[in-house]
Every structure is written in structure tokens, then in C-alpha cells.
Wavefront OBJ file of the C-alpha trace (Angstrom):
o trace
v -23.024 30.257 8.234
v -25.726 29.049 10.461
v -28.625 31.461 11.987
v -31.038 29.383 12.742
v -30.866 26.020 13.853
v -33.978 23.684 14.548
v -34.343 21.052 16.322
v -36.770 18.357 16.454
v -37.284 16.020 19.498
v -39.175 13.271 21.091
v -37.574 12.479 23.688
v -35.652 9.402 22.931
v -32.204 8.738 23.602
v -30.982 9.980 19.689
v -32.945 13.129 19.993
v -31.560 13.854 23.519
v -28.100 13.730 21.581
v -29.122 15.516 18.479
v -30.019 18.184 21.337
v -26.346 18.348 22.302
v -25.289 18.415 18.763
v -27.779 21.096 18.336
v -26.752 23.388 21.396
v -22.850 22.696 20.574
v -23.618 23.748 16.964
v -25.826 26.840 18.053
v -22.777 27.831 20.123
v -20.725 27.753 17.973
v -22.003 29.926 15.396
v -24.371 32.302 18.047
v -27.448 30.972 16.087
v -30.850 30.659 16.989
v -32.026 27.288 18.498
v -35.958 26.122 17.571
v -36.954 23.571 19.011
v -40.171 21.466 18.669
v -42.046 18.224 18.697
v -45.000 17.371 16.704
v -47.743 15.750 18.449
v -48.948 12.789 16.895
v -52.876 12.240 17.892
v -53.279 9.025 16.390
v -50.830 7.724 18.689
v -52.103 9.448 22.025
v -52.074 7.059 25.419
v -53.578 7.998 28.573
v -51.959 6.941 32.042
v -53.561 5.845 35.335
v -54.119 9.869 36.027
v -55.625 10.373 32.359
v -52.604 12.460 30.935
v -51.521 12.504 27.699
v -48.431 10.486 27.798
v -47.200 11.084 24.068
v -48.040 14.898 24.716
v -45.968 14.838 28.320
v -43.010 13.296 26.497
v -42.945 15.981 23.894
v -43.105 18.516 26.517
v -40.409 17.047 28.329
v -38.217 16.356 25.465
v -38.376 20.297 24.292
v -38.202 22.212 27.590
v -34.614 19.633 28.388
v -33.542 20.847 25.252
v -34.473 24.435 25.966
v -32.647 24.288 29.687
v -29.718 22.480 27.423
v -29.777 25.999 25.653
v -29.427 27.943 28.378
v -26.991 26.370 29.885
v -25.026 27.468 26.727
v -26.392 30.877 26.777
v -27.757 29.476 23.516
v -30.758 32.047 22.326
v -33.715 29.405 21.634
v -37.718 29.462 21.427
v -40.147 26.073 21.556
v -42.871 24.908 19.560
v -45.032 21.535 20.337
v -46.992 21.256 16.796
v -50.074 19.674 16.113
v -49.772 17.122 13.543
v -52.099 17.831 10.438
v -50.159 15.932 7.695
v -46.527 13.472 7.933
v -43.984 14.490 10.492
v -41.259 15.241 8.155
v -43.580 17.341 6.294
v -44.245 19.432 9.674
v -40.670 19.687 10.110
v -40.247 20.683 6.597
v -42.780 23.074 6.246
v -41.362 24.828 9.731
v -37.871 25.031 7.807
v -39.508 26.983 5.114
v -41.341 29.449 7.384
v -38.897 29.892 9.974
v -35.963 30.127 7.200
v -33.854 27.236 8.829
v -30.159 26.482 7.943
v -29.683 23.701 9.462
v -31.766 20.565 10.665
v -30.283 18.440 13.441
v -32.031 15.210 14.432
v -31.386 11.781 15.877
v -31.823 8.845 13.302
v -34.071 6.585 16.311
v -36.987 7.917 17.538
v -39.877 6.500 20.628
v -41.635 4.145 17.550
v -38.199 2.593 16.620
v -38.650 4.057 13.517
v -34.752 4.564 11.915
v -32.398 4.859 9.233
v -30.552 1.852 11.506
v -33.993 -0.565 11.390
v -34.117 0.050 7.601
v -37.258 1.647 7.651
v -38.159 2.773 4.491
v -40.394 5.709 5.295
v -38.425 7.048 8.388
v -39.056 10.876 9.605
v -34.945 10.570 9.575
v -34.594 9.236 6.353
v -37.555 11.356 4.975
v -36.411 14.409 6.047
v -32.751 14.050 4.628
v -34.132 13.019 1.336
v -36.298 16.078 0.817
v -34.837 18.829 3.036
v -33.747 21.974 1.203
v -31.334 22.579 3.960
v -28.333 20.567 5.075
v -29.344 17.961 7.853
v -27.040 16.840 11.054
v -28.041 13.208 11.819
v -26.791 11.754 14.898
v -27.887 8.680 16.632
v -27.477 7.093 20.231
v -23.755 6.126 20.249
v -22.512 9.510 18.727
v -19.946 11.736 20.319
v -20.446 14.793 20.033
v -17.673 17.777 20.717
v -18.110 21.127 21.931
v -16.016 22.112 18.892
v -15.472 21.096 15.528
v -11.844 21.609 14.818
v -12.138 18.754 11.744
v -14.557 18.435 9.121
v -14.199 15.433 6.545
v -15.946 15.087 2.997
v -15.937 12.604 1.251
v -16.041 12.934 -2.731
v -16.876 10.351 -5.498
v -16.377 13.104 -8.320
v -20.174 13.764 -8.468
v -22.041 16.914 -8.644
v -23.552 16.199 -4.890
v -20.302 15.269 -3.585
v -18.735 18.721 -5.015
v -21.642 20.642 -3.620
v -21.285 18.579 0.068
v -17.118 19.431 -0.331
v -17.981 23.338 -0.690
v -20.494 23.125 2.220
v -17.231 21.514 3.934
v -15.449 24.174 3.150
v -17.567 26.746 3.907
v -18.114 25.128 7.403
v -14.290 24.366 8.227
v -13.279 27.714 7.537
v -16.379 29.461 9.476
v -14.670 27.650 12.574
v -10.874 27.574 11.397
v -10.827 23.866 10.991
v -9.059 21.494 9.295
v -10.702 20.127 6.020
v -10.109 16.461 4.941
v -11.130 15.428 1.434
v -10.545 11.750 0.799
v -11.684 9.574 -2.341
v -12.089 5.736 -2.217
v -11.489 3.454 -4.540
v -13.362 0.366 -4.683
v -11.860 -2.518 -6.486
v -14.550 -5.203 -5.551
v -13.592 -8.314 -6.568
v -11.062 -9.035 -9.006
v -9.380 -12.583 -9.626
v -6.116 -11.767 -12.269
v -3.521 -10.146 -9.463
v -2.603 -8.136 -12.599
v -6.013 -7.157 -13.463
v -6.471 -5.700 -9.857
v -3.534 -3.613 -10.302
v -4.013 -2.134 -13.081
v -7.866 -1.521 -12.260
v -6.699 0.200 -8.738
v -4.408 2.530 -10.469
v -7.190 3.922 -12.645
v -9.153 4.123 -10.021
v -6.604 5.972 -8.209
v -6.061 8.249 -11.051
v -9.729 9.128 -11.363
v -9.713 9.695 -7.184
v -6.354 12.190 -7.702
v -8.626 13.897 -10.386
v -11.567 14.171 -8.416
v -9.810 15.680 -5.427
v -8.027 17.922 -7.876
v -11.609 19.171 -8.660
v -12.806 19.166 -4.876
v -9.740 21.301 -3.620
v -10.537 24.031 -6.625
v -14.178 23.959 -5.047
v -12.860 25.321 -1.651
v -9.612 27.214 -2.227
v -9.951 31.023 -1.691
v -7.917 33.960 -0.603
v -8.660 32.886 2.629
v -6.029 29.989 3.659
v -8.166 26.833 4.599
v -5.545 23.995 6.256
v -6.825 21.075 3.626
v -5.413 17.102 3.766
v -6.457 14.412 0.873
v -6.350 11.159 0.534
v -6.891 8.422 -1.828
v -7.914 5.213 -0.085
v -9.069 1.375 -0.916
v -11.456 -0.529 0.180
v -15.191 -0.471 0.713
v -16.508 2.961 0.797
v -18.705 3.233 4.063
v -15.684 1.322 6.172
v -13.211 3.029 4.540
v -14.914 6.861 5.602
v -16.265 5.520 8.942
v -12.604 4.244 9.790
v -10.721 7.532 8.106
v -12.788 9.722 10.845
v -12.089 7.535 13.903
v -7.881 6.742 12.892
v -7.683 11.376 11.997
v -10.054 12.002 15.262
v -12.723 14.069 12.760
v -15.539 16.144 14.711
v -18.087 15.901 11.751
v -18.544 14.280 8.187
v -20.270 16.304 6.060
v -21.567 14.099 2.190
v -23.818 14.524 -0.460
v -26.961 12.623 -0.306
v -26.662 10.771 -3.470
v -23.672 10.060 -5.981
v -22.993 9.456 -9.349
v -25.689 6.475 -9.467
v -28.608 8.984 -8.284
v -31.005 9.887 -6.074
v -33.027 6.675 -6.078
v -29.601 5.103 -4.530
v -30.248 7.091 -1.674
v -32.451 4.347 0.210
v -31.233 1.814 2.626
v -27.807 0.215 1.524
v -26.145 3.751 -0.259
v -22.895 4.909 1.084
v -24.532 7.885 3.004
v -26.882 5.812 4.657
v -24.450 3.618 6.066
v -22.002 6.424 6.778
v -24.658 7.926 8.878
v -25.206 4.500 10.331
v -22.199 3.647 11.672
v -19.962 6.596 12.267
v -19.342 7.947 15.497
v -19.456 11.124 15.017
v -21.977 13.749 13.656
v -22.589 13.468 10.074
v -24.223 16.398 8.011
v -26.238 15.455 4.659
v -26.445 17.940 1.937
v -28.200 17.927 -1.226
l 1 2 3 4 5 6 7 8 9 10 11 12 13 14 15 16 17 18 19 20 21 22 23 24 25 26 27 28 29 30 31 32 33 34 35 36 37 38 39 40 41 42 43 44 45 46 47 48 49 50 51 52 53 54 55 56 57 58 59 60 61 62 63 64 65 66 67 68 69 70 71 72 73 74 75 76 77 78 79 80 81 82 83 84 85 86 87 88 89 90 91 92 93 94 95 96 97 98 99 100 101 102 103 104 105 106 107 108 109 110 111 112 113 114 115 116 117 118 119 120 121 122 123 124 125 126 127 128 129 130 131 132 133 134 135 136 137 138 139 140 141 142 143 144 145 146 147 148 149 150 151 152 153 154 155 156 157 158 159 160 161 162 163 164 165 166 167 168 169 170 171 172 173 174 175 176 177 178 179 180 181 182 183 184 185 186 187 188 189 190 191 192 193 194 195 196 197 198 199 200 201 202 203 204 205 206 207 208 209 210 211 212 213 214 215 216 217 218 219 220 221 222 223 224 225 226 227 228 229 230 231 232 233 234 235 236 237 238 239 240 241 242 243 244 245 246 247 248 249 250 251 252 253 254 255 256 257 258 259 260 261 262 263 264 265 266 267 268 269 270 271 272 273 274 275 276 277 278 279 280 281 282 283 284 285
């Protein structure tokens, strides 16, 4: 499923465990590791010897992640990248010539720039909004396992959430996993008891429905162990808490739902999935 994996790094605590997530992932599927760090020479420093501190770092932070590798008898080969336009567009345009997979990355990097600090134009949030391959986000309090034996997707009925769910699928049964599809319902704020009820039970209906239409998406000859779920509640708690309570490995969702695209900026479901869960999550277009 995955043959080449890439990696970029900087050396900061989330990129040290995106490098984890990156080796374990490699592993996994006996795929090529690249890693690299783009040098940024408008940010340069100079210490009391008169090296390059922001070059040293990226040195450091790749040739950790290549002894990472090999630890793993993971196959990988490095790349330190002069900067000549936005990071995420030299991380992008590597992707394309390199014919990448699979992006893994930490959502923090050295400039505090992150998904978490609501930075608008994040290399994290960047990257997952443009990539044409999936991307792994982790960040520093993620826990990453050697295996994924669970893989959850969450669906919202949308065209992006059936294309994440089929990604889901494809990557639970590549590693015999188990596959959970859940839906969530969000009432919001009602004030008739009566009204509430009768608004969560067509919700309900419409998450049976869409996880009806998820479960066609991955069902083949080849028996995939699949649980679903309708739940309640606010949708980023309700995912977030779903993986911790059914110990899930990954969390694999769409970058945008039914309201579009533009939702995918700093509040949207995803976003805060990615935020808060504790495990790797894995953004698809």
C-alpha cells in the first residue's frame, strides 16, 4: 500500500515522533523511508564557533531519523534541501518527484509554528490541505505502536469521508486489522425534550445510512473484521474519546466534510481530531 514514505524533520520534539511513526510505518509495509529537512536561509544563526545552527539542527534531526531506520532495518536515503520557495511547497514538490505515498510529519515544529497554536499558514496545516497524498500528523504527546492492529474512520456521509473510509479499508486489511467506522450525531442545543428526541433519531437514521454506505465502500471477497457505531455528542470529543475507550492505533478522516474545503481551517472536526487525539491520525483528501 505504501512504497515510499517521506519524512520531513527539524528536529523538534513532534518531528522526532513523526520519525517513529515514520520508521514503525516503513516497517510495516517494507517501504522506502526519505527523509529530509529544508534549510531555511532567512532564518540562519551563527554560534560562538560560527556554525550554522539552523543547518546543524537539520543535520541532526535527519541522520537520528536515518539511525532510527536502521535500527528497523528500515531501507531509507536523506536529503537536506535548500529552500527556494515555501516549505510545504519543497515538501510537496519532493512528493511529486520522488512518487511519495505517504507524508508523515509532526504538527509543532522549532518556530512554534502548529496546527495546535492556530497558525493559519502552518507547513502542517499547509501541507495537509494541498497534499495529493494521504498525510500522518502526529504531534508531541502521541503514542505511537509498532503495529497497527486498529484503524478508525470516521464518516459524516460525505464524499471525503467515503474516500478516507476506503483508504481505511485499504490500510486495515494491508495489515489484517480491525476497521471501526463510527458516525456522530450532533444534536447541539435543543430546548423541547421532545424536539431533541425526535431530532436525534433522524440523525441516527441518517448515521445508520451513512455507515450502510461506508461498509459497501470496503467490503470485498477478502473478509475485513469491521465494527460501527452511531454515537452523540460533539464530533471531535466524541472520535478522540471512541479511539482511547476501543484502544485504536490510527484514525484515518477526510480533510473536509459536507460543509467544504474552506471548513478545513482552524476549528473543523479534522483539525481538532488531529489536535487532540493520542494517537496517529492520517488525513486524506
Amino acid at each position: 500500500m505504501y512504497k515510499r514514505i517521506l519524512l520531513p524533520t527539524d528536529g523538534s520534539e513532534a518531528s522526532s515522533i513523526a520519525a517513529e511513526a515514520a520508521v514503525s510505518l516503513a516497517d510495516q509495509f517494507d517501504a522506502e523511508l526519505h527523509v529530509i529537512h529544508v534549510l531555511e536561509h532567512d532564518q540562519t544563526s551563527t554560534d560562538a564557533d560560527g556554525d550554522n545552527t539552523t543547518a546543524r539542527y537539520g543535520e541532526e534531526a535527519v541522520q537520528a531519523a536515518i539511525e532510527l531506520a536502521a535500527s528497523s532495518d528500515v531501507k531509507a536515503t536523506r536529503a537536506v534541501i535548500e529552500k527556494t520557495k515555501s516549505i510545504h511547497r519543497e515538501i510537496l514538490t519532493y512528493t511529486d518527484k520522488h512518487g511519495i505515498d505517504c507524508i508523515v510529519m509532526g504538527t509543532r515544529g522549532r518556530g512554534g509554528l502548529s496546527l495546535s497554536r492556530a497558525v493559519l499558514g502552518s507547513v502542517a496545516e499547509l501541507t495537509l490541505r494541498e497534499s495529493p497524498v494521504p498525510v500522518m500528523t502526529v504531534h508531541e504527546e502521541t503514542v505511537v505502536d509498532a503495529d497497527i492492529n486498529s484503524v478508525l474512520a470516521p464518516t459524516d456521509g460525505s464524499e471525503c469521508a467515503h474516500t478516507a473510509v476506503e483508504h481505511a479499508g485499504e490500510l486495515a486489511r494491508s495489515v489484517d486489522a480491525t476497521l471501526h467506522i463510527i458516525y456522530v450525531a450532533e444534536i447541539g442545543q435543543v430546548i423541547d425534550g421532545e424536539r431533541a428526541e425526535r431530532l436525534r433519531e433522524a440523525l441516527e437514521e441518517i448515521g445508520e445510512k451513512a455507515l450502510d454506505l461506508a461498509l459497501e465502500k470496503v467490503q470485498s471477497s477478502t473478509y475485513l473484521p469491521t465494527e460501527t457505531s452511531v454515537l452523540n455528542g460533539r464530533p471531535y470529543l466524541e472520535i478522540t474519546r471512541y479511539a482511547e475507550e476501543n484502544d485504536i492505533d490510527c484514525i484515518v478522516m477526510g480533510t473536509h466534510g459536507r460543509k467544504g474545503i474552506r471548513r478545513f481551517l482552524l476549528g473543523s472536526v479534522t483539525e481538532r481530531v488531529i489536535r487532540r487525539a493520542d494517537v496517529p491520525v492520517i488525513s486524506v483528501k
